[in-house]
ROMAR-751247 format. One record per residue: x, y, z of N, C-alpha, C in turn; residue in three letters. Coordinates in steps of 0.2 Angstrom, whole numbers, padded with zeros to 4 digits, always signed. Layout:
<sites>
XYZXYZXYZala...
</sites>
This chain:
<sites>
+0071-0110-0012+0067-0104-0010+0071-0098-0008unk+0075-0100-0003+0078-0093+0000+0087-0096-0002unk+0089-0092-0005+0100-0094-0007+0100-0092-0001unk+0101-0087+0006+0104-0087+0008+0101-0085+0014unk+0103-0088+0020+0101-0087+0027+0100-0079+0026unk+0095-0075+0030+0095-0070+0031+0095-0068+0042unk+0101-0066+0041+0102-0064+0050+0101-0058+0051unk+0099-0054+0055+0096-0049+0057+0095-0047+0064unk+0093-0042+0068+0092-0038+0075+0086-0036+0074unk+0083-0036+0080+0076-0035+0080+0073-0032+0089unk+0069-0027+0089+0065-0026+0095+0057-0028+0093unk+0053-0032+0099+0048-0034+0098+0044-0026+0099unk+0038-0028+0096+0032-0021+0099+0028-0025+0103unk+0024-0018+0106+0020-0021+0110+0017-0014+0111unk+0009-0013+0109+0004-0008+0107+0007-0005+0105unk+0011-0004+0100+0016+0001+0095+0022+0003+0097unk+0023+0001+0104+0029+0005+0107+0035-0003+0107unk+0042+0000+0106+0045-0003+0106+0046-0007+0114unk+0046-0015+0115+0044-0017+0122+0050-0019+0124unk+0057-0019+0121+0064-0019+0125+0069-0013+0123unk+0074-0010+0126+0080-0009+0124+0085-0010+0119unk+0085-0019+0122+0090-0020+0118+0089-0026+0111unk+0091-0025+0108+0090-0030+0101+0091-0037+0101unk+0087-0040+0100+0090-0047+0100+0089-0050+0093unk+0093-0055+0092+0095-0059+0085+0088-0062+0085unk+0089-0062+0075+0082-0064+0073+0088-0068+0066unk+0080-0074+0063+0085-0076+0058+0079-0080+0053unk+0080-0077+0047+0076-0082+0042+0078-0088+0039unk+0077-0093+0039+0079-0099+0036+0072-0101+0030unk+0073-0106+0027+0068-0107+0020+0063-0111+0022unk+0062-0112+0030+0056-0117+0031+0052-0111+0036unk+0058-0107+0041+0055-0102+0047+0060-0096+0048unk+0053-0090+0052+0057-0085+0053+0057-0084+0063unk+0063-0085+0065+0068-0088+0072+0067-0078+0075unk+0063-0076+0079+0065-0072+0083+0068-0074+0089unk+0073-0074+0090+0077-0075+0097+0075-0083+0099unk+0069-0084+0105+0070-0089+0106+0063-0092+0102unk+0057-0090+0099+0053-0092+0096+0053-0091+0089unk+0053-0095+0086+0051-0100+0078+0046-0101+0075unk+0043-0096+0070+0038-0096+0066+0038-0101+0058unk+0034-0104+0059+0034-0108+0054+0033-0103+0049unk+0035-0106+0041+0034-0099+0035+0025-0106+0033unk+0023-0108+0034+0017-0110+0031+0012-0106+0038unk+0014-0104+0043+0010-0102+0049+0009-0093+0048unk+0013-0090+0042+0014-0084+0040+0009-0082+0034unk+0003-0077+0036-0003-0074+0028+0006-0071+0024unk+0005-0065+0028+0009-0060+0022+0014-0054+0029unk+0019-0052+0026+0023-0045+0031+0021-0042+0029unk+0020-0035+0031+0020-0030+0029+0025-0025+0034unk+0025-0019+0029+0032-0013+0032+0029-0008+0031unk+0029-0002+0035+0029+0004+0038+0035+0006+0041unk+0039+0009+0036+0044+0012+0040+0050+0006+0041unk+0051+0005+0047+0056+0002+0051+0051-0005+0055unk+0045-0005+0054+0042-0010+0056+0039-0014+0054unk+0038-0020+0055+0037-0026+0051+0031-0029+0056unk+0026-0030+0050+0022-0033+0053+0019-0040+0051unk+0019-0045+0055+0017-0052+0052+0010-0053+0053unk+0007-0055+0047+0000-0057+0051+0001-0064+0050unk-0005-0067+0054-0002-0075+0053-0009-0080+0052unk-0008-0086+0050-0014-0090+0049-0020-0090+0053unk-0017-0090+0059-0024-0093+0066-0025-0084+0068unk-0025-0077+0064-0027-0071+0065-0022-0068+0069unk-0020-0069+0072-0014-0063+0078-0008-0062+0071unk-0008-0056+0076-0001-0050+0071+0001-0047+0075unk+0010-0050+0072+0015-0049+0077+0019-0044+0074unk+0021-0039+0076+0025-0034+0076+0031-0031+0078unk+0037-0030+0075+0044-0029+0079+0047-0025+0074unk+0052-0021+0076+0058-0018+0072+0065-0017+0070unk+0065-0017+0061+0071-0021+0060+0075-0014+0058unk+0079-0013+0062+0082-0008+0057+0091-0009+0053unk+0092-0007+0048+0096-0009+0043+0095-0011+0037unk+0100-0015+0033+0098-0017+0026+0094-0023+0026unk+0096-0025+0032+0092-0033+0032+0084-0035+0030unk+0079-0025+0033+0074-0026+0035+0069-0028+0024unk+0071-0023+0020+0068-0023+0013+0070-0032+0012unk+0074-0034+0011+0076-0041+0011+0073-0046+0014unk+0072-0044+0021+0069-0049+0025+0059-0049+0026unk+0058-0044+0023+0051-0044+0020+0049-0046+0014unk+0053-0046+0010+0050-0048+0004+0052-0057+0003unk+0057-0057+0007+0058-0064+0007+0053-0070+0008unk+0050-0066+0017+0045-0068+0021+0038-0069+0014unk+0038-0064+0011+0029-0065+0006+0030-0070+0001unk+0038-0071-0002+0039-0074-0007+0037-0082-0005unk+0039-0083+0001+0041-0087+0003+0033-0092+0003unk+0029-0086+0008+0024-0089+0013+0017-0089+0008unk+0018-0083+0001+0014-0084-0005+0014-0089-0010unk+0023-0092-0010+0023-0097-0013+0019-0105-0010unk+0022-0106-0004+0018-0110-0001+0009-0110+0000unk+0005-0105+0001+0001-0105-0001-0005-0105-0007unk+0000-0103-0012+0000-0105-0020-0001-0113-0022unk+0003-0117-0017+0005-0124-0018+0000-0126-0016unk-0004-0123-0010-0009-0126-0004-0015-0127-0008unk-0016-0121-0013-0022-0119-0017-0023-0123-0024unk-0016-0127-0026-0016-0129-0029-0017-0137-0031unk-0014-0139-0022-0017-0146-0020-0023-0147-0021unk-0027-0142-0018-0034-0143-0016-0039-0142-0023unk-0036-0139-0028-0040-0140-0035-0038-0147-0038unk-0031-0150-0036-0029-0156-0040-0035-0160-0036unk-0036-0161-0030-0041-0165-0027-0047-0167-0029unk-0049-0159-0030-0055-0159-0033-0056-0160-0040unk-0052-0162-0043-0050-0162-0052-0051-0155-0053unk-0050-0150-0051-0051-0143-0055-0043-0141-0054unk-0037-0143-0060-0031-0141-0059-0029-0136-0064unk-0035-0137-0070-0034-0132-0073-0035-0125-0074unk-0038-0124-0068-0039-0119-0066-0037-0113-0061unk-0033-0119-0058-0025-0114-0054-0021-0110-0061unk-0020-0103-0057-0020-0098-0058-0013-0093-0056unk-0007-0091-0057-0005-0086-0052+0000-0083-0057unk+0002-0076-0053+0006-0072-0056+0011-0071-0052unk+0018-0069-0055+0023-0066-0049+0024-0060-0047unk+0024-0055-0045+0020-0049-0046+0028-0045-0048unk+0027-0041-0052+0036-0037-0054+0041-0035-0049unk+0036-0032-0044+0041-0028-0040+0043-0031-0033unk+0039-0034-0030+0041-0039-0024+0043-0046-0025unk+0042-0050-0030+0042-0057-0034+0039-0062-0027unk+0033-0058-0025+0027-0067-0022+0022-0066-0027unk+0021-0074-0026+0015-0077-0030+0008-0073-0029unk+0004-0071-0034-0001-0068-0034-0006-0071-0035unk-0011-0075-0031-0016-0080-0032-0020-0076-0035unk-0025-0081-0042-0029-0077-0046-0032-0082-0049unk-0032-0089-0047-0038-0095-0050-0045-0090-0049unk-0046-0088-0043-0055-0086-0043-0057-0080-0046unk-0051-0077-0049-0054-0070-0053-0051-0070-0060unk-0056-0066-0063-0056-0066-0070-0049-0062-0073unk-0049-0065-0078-0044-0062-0081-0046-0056-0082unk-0038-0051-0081-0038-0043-0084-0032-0039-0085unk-0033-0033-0089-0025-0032-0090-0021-0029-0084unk-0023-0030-0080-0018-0027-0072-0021-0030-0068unk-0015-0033-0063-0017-0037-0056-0012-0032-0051unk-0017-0034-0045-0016-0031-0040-0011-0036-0035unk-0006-0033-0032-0002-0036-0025-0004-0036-0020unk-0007-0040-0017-0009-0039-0011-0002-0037-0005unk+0002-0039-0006+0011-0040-0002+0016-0035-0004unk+0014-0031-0008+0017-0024-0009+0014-0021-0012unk+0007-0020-0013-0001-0015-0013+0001-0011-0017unk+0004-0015-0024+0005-0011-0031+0001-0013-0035unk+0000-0011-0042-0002-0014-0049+0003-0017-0052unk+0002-0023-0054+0006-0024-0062+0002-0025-0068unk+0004-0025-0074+0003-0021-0079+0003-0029-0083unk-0001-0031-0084-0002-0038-0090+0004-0039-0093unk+0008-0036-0095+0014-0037-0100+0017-0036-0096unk+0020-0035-0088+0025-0033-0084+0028-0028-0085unk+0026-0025-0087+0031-0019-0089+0030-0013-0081unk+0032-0009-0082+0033-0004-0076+0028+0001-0077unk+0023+0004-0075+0019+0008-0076+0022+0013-0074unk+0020+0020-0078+0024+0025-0080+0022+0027-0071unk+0030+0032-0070+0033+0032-0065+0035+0029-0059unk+0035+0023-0061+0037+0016-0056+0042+0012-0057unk+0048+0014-0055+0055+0011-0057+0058+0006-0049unk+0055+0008-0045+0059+0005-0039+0053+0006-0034unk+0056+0002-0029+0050+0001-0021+0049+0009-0020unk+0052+0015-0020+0051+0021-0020+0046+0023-0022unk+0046+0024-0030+0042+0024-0034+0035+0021-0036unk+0033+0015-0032+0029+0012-0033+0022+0015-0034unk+0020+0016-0036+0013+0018-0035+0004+0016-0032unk+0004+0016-0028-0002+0013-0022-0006+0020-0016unk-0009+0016-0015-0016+0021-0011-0010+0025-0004unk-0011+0030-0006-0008+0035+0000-0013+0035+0009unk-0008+0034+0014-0012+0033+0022-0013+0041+0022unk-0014+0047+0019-0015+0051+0023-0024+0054+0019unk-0022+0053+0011-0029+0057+0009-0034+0048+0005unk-0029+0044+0004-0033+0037+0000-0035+0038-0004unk-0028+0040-0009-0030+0043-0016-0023+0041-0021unk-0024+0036-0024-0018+0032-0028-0014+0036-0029unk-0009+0038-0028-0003+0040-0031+0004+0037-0030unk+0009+0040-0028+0014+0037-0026+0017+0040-0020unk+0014+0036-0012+0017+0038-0009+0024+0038-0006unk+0026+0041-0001+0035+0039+0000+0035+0041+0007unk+0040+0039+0012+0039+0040+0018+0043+0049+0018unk+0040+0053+0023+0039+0058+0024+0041+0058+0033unk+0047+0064+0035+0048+0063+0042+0046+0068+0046unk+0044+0071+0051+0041+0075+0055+0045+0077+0059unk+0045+0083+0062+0048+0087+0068+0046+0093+0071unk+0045+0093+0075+0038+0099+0080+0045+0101+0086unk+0045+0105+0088+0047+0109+0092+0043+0112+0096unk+0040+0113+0104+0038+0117+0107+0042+0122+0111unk+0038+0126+0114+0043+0130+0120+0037+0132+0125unk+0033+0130+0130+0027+0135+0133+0030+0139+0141unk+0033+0143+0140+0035+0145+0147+0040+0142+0151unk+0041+0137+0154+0046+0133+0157+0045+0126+0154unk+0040+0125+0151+0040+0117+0146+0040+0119+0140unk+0045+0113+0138+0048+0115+0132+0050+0105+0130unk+0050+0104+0123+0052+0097+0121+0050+0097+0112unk+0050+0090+0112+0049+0089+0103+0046+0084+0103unk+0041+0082+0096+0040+0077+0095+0042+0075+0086unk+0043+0069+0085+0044+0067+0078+0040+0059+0076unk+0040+0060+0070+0038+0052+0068+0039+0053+0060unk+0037+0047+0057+0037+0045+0049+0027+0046+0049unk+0028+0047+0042+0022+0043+0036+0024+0044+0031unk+0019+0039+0029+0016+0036+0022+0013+0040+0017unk+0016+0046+0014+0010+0049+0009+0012+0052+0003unk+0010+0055-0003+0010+0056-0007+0009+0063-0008unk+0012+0064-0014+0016+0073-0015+0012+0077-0012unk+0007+0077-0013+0001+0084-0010+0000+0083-0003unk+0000+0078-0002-0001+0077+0009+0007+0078+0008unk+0011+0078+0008+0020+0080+0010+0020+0086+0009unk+0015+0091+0004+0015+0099+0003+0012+0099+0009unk+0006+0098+0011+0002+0101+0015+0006+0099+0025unk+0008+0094+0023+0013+0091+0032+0018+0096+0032unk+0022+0098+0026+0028+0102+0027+0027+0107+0027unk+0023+0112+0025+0018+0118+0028+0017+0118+0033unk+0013+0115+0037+0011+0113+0044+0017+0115+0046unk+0021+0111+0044+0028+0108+0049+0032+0115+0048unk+0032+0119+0047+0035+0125+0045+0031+0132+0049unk+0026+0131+0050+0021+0136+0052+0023+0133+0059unk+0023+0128+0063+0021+0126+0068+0027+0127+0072unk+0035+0127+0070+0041+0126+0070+0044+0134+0068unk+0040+0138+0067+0043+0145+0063+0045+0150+0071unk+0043+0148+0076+0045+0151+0081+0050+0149+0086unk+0050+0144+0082+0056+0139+0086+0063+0138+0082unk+0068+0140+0083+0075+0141+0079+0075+0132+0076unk+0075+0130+0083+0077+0122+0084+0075+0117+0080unk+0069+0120+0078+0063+0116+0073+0064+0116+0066unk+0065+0124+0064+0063+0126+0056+0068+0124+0054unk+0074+0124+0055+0079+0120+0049+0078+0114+0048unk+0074+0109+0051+0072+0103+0046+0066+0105+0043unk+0062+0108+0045+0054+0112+0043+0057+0112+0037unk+0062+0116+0034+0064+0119+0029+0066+0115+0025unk+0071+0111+0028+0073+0105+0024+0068+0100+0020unk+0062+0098+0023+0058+0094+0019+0055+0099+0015unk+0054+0105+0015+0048+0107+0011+0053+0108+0005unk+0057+0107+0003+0063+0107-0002+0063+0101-0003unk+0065+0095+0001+0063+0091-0003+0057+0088-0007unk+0051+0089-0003+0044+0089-0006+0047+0090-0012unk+0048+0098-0016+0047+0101-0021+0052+0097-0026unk+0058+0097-0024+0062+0095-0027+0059+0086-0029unk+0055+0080-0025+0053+0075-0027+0048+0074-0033unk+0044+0080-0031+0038+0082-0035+0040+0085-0041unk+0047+0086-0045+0048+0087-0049+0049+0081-0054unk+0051+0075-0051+0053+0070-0053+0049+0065-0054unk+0043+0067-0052+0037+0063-0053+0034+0066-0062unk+0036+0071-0063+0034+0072-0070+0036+0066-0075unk+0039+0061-0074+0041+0056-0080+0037+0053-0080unk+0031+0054-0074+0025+0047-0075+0018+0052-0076unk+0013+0050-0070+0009+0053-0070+0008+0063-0067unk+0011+0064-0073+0013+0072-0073+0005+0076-0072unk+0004+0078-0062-0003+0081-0062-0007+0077-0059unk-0005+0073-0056-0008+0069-0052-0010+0069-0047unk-0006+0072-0042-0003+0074-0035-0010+0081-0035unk-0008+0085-0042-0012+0094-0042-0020+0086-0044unk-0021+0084-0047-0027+0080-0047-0032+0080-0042unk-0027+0078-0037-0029+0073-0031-0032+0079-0026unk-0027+0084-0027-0028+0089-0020-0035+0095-0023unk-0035+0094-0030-0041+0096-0032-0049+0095-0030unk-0048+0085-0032-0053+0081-0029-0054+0083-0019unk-0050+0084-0015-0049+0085-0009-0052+0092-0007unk-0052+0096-0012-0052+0102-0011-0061+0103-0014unk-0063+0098-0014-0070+0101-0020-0071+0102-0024unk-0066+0103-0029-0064+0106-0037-0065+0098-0043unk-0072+0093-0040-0070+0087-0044-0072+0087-0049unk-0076+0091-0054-0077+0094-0063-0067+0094-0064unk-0063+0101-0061-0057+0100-0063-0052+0093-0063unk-0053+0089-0056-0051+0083-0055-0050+0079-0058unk-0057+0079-0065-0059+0072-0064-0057+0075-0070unk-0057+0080-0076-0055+0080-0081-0045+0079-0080unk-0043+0080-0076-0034+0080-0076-0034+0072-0077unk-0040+0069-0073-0039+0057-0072-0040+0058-0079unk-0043+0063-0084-0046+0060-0087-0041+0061-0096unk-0037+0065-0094-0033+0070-0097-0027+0062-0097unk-0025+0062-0091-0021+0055-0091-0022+0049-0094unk-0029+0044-0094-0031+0041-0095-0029+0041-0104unk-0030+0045-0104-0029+0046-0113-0021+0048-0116unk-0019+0051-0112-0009+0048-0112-0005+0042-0111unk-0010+0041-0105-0003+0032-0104-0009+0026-0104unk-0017+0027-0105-0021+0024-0105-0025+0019-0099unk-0029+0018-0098-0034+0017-0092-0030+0013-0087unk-0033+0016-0081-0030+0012-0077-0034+0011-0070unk-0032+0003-0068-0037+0006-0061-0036+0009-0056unk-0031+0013-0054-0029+0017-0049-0031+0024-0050unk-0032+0025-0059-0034+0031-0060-0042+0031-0060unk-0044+0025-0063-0054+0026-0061-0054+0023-0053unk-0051+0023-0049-0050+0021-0041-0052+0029-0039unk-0048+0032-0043-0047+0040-0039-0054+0044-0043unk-0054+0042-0050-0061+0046-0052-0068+0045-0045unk-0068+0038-0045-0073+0035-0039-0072+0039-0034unk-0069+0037-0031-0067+0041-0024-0068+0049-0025unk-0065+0052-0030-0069+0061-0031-0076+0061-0030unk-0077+0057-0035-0085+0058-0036-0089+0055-0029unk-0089+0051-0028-0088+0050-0020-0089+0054-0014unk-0083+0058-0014-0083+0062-0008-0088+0069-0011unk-0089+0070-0020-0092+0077-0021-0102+0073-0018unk-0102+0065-0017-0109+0066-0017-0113+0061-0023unk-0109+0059-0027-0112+0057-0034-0109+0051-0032unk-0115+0045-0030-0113+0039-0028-0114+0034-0034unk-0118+0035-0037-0121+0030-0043-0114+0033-0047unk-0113+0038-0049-0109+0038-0053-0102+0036-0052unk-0101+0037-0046-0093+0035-0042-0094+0027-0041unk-0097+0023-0040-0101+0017-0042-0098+0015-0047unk-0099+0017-0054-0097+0014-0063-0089+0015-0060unk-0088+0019-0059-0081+0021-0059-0075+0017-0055unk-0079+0011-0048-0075+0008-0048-0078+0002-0051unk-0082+0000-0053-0084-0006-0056-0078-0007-0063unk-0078+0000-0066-0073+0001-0072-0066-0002-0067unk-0063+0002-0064-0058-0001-0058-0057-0009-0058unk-0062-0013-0056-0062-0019-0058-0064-0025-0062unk-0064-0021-0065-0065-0025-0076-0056-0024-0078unk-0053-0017-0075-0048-0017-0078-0043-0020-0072unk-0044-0023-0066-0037-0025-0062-0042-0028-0060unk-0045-0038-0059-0052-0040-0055-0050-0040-0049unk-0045-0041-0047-0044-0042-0040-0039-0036-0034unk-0041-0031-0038-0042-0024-0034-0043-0024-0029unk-0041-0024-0022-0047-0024-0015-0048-0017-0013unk-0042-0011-0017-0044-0005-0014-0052-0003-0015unk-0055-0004-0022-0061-0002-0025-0066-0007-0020unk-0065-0012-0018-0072-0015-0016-0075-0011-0014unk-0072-0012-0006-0075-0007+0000-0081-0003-0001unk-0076+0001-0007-0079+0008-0007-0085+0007-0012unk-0084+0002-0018-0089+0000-0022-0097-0002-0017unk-0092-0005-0013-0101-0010-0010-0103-0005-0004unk-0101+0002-0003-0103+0007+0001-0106+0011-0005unk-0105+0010-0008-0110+0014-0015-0115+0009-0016unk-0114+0002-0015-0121+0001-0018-0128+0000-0012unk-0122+0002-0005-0127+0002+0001-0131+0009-0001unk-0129+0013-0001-0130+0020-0001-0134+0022-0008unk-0134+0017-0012-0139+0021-0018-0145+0015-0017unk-0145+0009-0011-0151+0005-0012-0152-0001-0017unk-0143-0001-0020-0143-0007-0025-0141-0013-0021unk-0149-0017-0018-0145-0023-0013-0143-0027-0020unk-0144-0028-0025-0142-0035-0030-0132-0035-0031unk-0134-0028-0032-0124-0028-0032-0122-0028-0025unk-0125-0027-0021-0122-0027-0016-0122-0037-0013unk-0126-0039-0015-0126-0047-0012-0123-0049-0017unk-0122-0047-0024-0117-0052-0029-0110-0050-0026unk-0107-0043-0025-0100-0041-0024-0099-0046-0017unk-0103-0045-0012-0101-0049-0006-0101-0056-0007unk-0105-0059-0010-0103-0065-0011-0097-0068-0016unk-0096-0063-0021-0091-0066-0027-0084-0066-0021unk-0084-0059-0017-0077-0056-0014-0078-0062-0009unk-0081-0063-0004-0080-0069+0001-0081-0073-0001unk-0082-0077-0008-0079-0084-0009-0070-0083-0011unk-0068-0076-0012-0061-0077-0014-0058-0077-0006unk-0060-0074-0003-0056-0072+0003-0057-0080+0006unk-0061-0085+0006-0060-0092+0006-0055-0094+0005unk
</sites>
């Protein structure tokens, strides 16, 4: 399961702030992952996830534990961790239909871009399955969905606007001066070309008085532009899509999803985003069909649920809402 011991340095967290100085040795082996002096079994492990430089585990009995890896070891050592922990629980899922005689109905995919097992016995076949462990699409024939070549490029729901695109980490830096007080703050996110236009703006206006500031200000807004060009080999207009839907413009929005749709052919991140427009203009029933479409074409979408069974609270549809809740909560079993 794992060729080769993965060693590594690490700071625990502790409420998001890093809780030591100094580093201490961490080490993945192919049964457990070894923080210094405590030993996580890999079957005690759901899935990791990354933000940045932090690695977050969630684990079987509900607690999530958090630290930070920085270096090459971190992208390695999380994909190792889902590979690992999805495979094992693939095998659990699969005991337990052999027991029951139902073994012909175990189910999974490997997902293209992180390779853990995608469990998918309780959902229906469709041309696109969803990663829960790297919160992409893959494409029924595996192939790369147009502009998605690497972990960079993946394409998945943006933290700043929840609007499918492809986001990429984006870095912050504020300069103040008030009088006698003076300092900086910086941090990352997670967002997508139109939220990186709109943060690198900010971050230039806000830093335009401050010598000390604007030369990175400047920097990213050059970069934004210069990324956003290279996004044209896939969903060219996506980004101006999004900021349209955001902006109240969803007549034009919905025609740009719709204008794609007909280029590279449906998809559920693009009827994710139609929903979601429609949605925020007001038009529930209608944003309603649009993630239901979402999950005919990918069945085990979790970004669409939510928002589905918030439409069908809010249009008074309790049928769809008691069927969705109960199909989803037998899977989440």
């Amino acid at each position: 399961m794992l060729d080769q011991e993965i060693e590594f340095k690490f700071k625990r967290l502790n409420n998001g702030a890093e809780a030591t100085m100094l580093n201490k040795k961490g080490r993945l082996t192919s049964t457990a992952l070894i923080l210094n002096k405590e030993t996580i079994e890999i079957n005690k492990i759901v899935k990791a996830i990354r933000r940045f430089d932090r690695l977050l585990l969630q684990l079987k009995d509900g607690c999530v534990i958090g630290f930070v890896v920085r270096g090459k070891a971190l992208v390695p050592l999380m994909e190792n961790i889902n590979r690992m922990s999805s495979l094992y629980w693939a095998v659990e899922e699969q005991n337990k239909l052999d027991q029951q005689g139902r073994s012909g109905e175990f189910r999974i995919e490997p997902c293209t871009y992180c390779g853990s097992a995608i469990q998918l016995t309780k959902f229906a076949h469709s041309e696109e399955t969803y990663c829960g462990y790297c919160e992409t699409v893959v494409k029924r024939d595996q192939a790369v969905t147009p502009g998605e070549s690497d972990e960079q490029q993946a394409m998945n729901v943006c933290d700043g606007c929840g609007y499918y695109s492809r986001p990429r980490e984006f870095g912050t830096f504020y300069f103040y001066f008030l009088l006698i007080v003076y300092g900086f703050s910086h941090g990352k996110k997670f967002l997508c070309g139109g939220c990186c236009r709109g943060e690198a703006w900010k971050m230039f206006a806000a830093n335009f008085m401050f010598l000390l500031g604007l030369p990175f200000a400047i920097i990213q807004l050059v970069r934004v532009y210069l990324a956003d060009r290279g996004f044209t080999a896939g969903y060219a207009g996506l980004d101006k899509a999004n900021l349209q839907a955001r902006k109240g413009k969803t007549k034009d929005a919905l025609e740009r999803y719709e204008s794609m749709i007909h280029e590279h052919g449906d998809s559920c991140g693009l009827r994710y985003n139609r929903g979601l427009a429609l949605a925020e203009s007001g038009s529930l029933a209608e944003a309603g069909v649009e993630f239901e479409k979402a999950l005919d074409l990918c069945s085990n979408y979790g970004p669409a649920v939510e928002l589905l069974a918030t439409c069908y609270q809010q249009t008074g549809n309790t049928e769809g809402l008691e069927a969705l809740t109960k199909a989803w909560s037998d899977k989440e079993d």
